[in-house]
Structure formats: C-alpha cells, structure tokens
N, C-alpha and C positions, 0 to 999 in steps of 0.2 A: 621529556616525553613520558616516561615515567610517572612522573608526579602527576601529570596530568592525564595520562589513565588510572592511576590511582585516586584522583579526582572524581573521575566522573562513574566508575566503579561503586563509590562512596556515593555518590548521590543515585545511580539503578538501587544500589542497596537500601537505601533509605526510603526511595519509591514503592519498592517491592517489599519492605519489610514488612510494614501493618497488614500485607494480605498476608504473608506467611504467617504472621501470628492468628490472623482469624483464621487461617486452617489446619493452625495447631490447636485454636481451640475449639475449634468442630469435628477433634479428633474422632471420637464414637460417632459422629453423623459418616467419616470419612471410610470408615471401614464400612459401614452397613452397604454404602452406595458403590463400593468400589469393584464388588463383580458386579454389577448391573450396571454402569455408567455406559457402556457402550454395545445394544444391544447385539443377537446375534442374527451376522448377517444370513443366516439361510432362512431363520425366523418370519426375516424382514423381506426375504424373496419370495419366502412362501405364499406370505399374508398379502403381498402384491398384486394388483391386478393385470390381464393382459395389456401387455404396450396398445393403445392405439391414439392414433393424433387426434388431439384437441384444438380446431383449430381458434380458439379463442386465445390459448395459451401460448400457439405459434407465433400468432401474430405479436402476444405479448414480448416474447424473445426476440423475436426479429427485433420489436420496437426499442427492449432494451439493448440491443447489441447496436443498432443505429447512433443510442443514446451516450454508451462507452466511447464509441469512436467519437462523436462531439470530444468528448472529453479528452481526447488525446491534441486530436488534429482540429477545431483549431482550440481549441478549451486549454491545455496545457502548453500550449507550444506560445500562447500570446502573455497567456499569466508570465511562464516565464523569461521570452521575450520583452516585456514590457520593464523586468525587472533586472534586464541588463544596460549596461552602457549601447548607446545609439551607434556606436562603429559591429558593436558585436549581436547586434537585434539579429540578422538574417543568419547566424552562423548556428543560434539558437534554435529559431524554424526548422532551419535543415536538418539539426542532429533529431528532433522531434519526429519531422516528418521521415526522415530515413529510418531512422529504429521501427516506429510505425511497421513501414514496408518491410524490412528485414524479418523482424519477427512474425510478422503472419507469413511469409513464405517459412519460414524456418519449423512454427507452429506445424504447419500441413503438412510437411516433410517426415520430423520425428519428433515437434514438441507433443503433441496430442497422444499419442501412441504412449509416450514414457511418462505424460501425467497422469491417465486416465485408463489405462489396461494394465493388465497382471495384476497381483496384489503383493509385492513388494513389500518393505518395510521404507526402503528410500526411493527407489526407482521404479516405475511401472515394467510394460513390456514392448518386447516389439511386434506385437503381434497386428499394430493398425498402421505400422511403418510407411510414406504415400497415402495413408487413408485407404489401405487397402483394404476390402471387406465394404467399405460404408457406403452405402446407398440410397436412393430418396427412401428403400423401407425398411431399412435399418435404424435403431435407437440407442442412444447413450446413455448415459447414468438418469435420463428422465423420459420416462414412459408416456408422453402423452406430446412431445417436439420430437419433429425430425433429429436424426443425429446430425445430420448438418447443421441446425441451427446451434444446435449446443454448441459444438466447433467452434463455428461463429465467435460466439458469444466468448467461451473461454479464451478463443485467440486474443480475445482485446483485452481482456484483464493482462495476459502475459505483455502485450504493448506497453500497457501504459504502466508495467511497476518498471521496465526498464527507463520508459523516459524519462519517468520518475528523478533516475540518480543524477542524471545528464546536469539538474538545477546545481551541484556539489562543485562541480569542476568546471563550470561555465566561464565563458572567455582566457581561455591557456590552455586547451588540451587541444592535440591533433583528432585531424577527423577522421581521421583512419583510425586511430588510436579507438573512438568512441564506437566506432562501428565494429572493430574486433571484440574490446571488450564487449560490449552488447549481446554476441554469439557466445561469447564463452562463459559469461554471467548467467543470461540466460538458462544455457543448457545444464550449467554445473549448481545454481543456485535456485532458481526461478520452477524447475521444472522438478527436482526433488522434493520441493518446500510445496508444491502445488499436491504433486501426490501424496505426500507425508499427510496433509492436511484434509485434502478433500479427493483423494483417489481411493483411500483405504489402507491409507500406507500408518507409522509408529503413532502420531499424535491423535489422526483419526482413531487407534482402536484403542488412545489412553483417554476417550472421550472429549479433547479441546474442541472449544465452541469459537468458530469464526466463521461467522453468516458470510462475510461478503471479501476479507481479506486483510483483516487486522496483523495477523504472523504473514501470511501468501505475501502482501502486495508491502505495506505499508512499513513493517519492523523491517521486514527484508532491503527493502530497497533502502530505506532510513540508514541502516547500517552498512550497506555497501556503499551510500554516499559519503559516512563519513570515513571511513577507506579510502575513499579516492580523495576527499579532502586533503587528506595525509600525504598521501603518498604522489599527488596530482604536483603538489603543494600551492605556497599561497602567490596570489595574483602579484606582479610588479607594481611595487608602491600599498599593499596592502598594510594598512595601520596609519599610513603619511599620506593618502591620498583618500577622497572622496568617492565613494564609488555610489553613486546616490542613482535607484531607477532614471534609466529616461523617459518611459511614458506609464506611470499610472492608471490613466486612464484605457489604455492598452491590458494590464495588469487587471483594472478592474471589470472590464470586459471577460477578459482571459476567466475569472473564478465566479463571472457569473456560470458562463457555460459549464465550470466546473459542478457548479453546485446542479444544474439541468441535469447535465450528464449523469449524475451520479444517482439521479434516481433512477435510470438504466441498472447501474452499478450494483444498487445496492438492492432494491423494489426485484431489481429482474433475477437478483441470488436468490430467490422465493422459488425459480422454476416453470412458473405456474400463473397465469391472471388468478389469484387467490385471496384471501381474507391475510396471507400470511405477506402476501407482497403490500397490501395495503396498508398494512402495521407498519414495515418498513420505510415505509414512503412517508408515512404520518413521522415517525421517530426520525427521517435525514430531515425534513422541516425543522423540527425543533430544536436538534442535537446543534445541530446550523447556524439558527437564531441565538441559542444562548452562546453557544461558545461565541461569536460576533461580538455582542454585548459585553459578556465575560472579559475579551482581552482587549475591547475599546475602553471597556471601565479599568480595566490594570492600567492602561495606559495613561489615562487622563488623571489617575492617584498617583501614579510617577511621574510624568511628563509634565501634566498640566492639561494638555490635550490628546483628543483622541484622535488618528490619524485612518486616510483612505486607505493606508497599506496594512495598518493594523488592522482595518474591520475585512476586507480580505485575504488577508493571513488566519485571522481569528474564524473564519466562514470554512476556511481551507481544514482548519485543526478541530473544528466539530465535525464536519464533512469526515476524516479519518477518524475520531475517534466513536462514531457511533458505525461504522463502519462493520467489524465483527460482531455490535449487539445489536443489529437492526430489525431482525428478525425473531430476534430472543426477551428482547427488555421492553417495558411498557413505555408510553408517551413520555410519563413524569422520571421514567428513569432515564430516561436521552435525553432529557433538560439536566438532569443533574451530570449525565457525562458529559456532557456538551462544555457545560459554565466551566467543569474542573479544567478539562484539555485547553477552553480560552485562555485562565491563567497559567497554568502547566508550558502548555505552547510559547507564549508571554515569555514567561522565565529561559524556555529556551534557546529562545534568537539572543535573551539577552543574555543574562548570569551564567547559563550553559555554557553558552557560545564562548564569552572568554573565558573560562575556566578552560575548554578545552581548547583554545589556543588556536583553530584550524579556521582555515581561511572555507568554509562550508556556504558557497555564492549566494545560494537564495535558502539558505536556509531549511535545506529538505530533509535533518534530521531534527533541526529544533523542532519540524511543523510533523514530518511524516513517522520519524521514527519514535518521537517521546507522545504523539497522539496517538499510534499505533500501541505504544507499550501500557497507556492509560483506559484506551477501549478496550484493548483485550482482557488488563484484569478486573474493570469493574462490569464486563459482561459476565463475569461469574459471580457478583454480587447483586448487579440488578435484572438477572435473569430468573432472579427466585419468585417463586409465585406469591408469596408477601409482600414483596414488594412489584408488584404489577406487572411482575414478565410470566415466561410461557415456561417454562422450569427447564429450557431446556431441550435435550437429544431424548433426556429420558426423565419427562414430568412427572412421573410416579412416584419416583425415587430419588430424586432431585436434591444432594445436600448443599447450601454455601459451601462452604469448608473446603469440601469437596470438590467442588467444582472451582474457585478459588483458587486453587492447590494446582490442580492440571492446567489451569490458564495461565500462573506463573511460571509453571513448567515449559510449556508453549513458548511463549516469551522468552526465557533464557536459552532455550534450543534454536530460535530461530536467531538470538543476537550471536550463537556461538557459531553454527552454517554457513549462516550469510557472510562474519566476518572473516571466515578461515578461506572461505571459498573466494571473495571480494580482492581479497590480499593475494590470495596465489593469481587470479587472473590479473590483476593490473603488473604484477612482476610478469608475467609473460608477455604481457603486452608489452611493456618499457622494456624488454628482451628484443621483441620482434619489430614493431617502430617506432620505441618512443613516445612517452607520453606529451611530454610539453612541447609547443609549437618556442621559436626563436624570440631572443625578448624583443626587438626590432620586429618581429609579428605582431607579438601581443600588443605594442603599445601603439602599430597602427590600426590595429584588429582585425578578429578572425574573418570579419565579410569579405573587409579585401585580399589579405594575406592565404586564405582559405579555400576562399570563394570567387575569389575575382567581380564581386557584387558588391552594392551597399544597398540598406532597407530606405535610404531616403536620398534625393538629389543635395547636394553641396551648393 
C-alpha cells in the first residue's frame, strides 16, 4: 500500500511539476499580481448594478439547470449502468437516482445556506437554513435570476459530483452504505469545497479560476472515488475474472446526454444568456472533440484499434477537463486541453490504474479526477490573453506564473479535503452498516440481492 501511494505521489508530482517550475519562473510577474489577483469585494458591490430580473437570463438558468439534471438522471446513471455487469445494471440506476433525490432535499435544507452565505473561509452560514428569507424577489450571488433559480441550478451540481463516486465502488457496496455516505460526503466534503471555491471562502480570495467545477465537482469527487476504491475494496474475482460492460451501447447513449448536459453545466456557469456563456459552449464543443480523438488515437497506437468505450471515456475526459476553463480559455486553448486530458485520461484507466492496484469500477478517477487535475492547471496557462483566453478574474493584471501557481495550489488543497474527509466518512459508515454487501450477494448481484429486481427478463 505504501509503495503504491508512493507511486502515484510520484506521478501527481511529475504532473504538477513543469507548472510549479513555470511559476517559479514567473516569479517578478508573481509578486506584481499577487495583491491584485482577487479583486475587492465592496469594490465589486459598489460598481454593481441594481438586482433586477432578466428575463432572458432566467430562462437561460432554468434551461441550464434542466440540462444538469439530463445529466445526472438519465445521462450518468446509463453511461454508468451500461458499464456494469447485466445482474448489477438496476442497482446502479438506483444509487444514481437516489443520491439524485437525497441531495436536492438535503441542498434546500442546509446545503445552500453553508455553500453560499456568510463569508467563511471553509463553511458558509446558517443564516438561509430551509431557505429561509428566499423569495420569488429575492436574489443570490446573480443579480439579474431569481434566487430560486440559482438554488436550482447549484442543487444539481451538488447531485451529480456525488453520483459521480458511486462509478468507484459499483457492484459490492451496500445501499444503505451509499446513501449514508452520500449525506456525510456531501455535507463534510461537497459543500466546503463549494464555498471555499465559489462562495468567497480561502481559494476564492487566493484568486483560483474554476468556471464550472474542475477542484468543486471533478478533483473532489475523483478522489473521494479513489477512497472508496480502497477501502470499499476490490470486486470478487477482480484480476481472474472478466468484468467487461454489458451494454455499450447503453454507455454510449448515457455520454451522449453527458456531453448535451453539460452545456447546461458548463455554458449556464456564465450566469447570464451572455457572450461569456457562448465562449463556453464554443470551447465544451471542442475540448470534447479533441479529447475523443486524442484517446481514440492513443488507443489505436497501443491496441491497434480504437474502441466505442474509448471514444466515450475520451468524450467524458474532455467534457471534465475544459470544465474549469470554459469560460476563461479561447476555442484553440480547449482543443489543446481537450487532446492533452484524451491521452492523460488514456494513461489513466491504464498504467495509473495498475500502478495503483485498486479495483476503481468504471474508472472515475482515471477519467474524473486526473481530467480535473489537467483542466485546472492548464486553465492557468491557457487563460492568458496571449494565448486567446480572457486573462482571467482580473484581466488587467493577469500573470501565467501567477496564476499557474494558485491553480496548482487549488489542486493539491482539494486532493488533501476531499481525501481526509472521503476516508473518515467511509470508516463511519463501515462503523455504522457496513460497506460491503455478502460475497453470495455480490456474485448473484446487487438487483437481486438488493433490490429484489433485475433490469432484464431471464
């Protein structure tokens, strides 16, 4: 165990090292920009106009919050259904659809309030606790949508980095097991890392740039999947048995809607029907396409050929890695994140995956957590206005180096969170019921032993 965190240590570090070198040597860019990276916020109250609804904008929210939910229910829940075994399809549905449900009731309760109020450094307040206060004419962090829609909208991101992990430990976990963790992940991981980021909490005022959820949804979850990998542990017969999708074409359904959704996802982290959501929308196109290409061509230089589940795995790892520069980085800089994260992604269902030894089902860190940790820091590379992005939070003053610097920092803060938090919640849970279901379960699977159902007649 050991050696293989000492492994894969070795290769974040090797990942991460050429940025830290380019922002040691943009050291003078790094100081000039570094009281100014995040402006100040009364400044930016001041210079603000009166809240009032747009209703062009609303509708845009609405549309993207529609488009999230695609994404979860049935967008993620088929991709990764499709890429379980046929006895465990509907157990995969359920944990999907149920987290789903759990977290937006949980959201309205006290996830909104602790993401998105007080000004914290890790937690918000309780000051919207029930959504008390909020009203059709009241507003949230966006001055021109109802604050319900924002709600909305946030609530689904909080959905889907949970379902997210669920891909990690698919077919052997109890389902009580998934739904506790989900609550305690959630609230201890999900909803810190929200505020930290995009409520005004430590990373926000050390200026980290993530449009739509590179550190929030994608590192976070990434690394709380492989936590559970670990500690879930590996499937009966993993390494001696074949565990090969039962319906691809299910899978490839599942990451069309992925890819739909996620111009929700990403287009609607703009706020606004705006020129800035349109960039967005242009850049998950293309981030998309290459990466696709990107790890259908790795595949066909190793393999010989290129495969259906490669070109939607590779669809899935451009999708996360233009993810936090979507709004930041020009067209031709999301093609070149896009291609890196295809092979990046590539390497890590493969050569990752066995170096760390962990039985990781469908692959939600090779895809979600190493395409998160590759968008975040070349959004601080391809966000400079030389190279065709918007320079940024604060265009004026805008250094690489600098910005570079804080994104790698982002990065290692959320692999440290997410993993310390990930780890204590799954020990509570295998305290309180248990994580793994009986091996005489697992090996007639989770629909029936579970569920009392199967996804298909016999």
């Amino acid at each position: 165990m050991k050696s293989t965190l000492a492994s894969f240590v070795l290769g974040l570090g090797l990942l991460l090292g050429g940025a830290a070198a380019l922002a040691q040597a943009a050291a003078p860019e790094a100081a000039a920009s570094a009281a100014t990276v995040a402006a100040p916020a009364a400044a930016a109250a001041a210079a603000a106009p009166a809240p009032k609804i747009d209703s062009g904008d609303t509708a845009w929210m609405l549309t993207s919050t529609l488009l999230v939910i695609l994404m979860i229910i049935p967008g993620l829940a088929l991709f990764y259904g499709g890429l379980a075994r046929s006895k465990n399809m509907l157990s995969v549905l359920m944990q999907v659809f149920c987290i789903f449900s759990l977290v937006s009731l949980l959201w309205a309760i006290y996830g909104y309030s602790l993401a998105f109020s007080g000004d914290g450094n890790f937690f918000g307040g309780f000051d919207k606790l029930f959504l008390k206060g909020v009203t059709q004419e009241t507003f949230g962090a966006l001055a021109t949508i109802p604050e319900y829609a924002f709600i909305a909208f946030q609530g689904t991101f909080a959905a889907i980095t949970v379902a997210l992990i669920v891909g990690a430990f698919a077919e052997r976990i109890k389902f009580s097991a998934v739904m506790l963790f989900a609550a305690l992940w959630f609230t201890f991981s999900y909803l810190p890392m929200a505020h930290i980021v995009w409520g005004g909490g430590l990373l926000a005022k050390d200026g980290a740039l993530d449009f739509a959820g590179g550190t929030v949804v994608h590192i976070n979850a990434g690394v709380a999947a492989l936590v559970g990998a670990y500690m879930v542990g590996k499937r009966v017969g993993f390494g001696r048995e074949a565990f090969t999708p039962h319906s691809l074409t299910l899978t490839m359904v599942g990451a069309s809607l992925l890819w739909v959704g996620w111009f929700g996802f990403n287009a609607g982290s703009a706020g606004a029907a705006n020129a800035n959501a349109a960039l967005a929308f242009v850049n998950t196109v293309l981030a998309t396409a290459a990466a696709t290409l990107a790890w259908g061509l790795g595949e066909a230089v190793h393999k010989g050929k290129a495969s259906m589940l490669g070109a939607a795995s590779g669809a899935v790892a451009g999708l996360v890695a233009v993810t936090p520069a979507a709004g930041f980085v020009g067209p031709m800089g999301s093609i070149v994140i896009g291609a890196i994260a295809g092979f990046v992604c590539l390497w890590g269902v493969g050569g990752l995956k066995r170096m760390l030894k962990a039985d990781d089902a469908f692959d939600v860190f090779g895809v979600h957590g190493l395409g998160g940790i590759v968008g975040a820091v070349l959004t601080g590379v391809f966000a400079a206005q030389s190279l065709g992005g918007t320079g940024g939070l604060t265009p004026d003053t805008f250094a690489m180096g600098a910005q570079v610097w804080i994104q790698v920092k982002s990065v290692l803060f959320t692999f440290v969170w997410s993993g310390v938090v990930s780890f204590v919640c799954f020990k509570v849970v295998d305290l309180i019921v248990g994580l793994r279901v009986t091996e005489e379960q697992e090996r007639e699977g989770l629909d029936i032993s579970s569920h009392g159902e199967t996804a298909y007649n016999r």
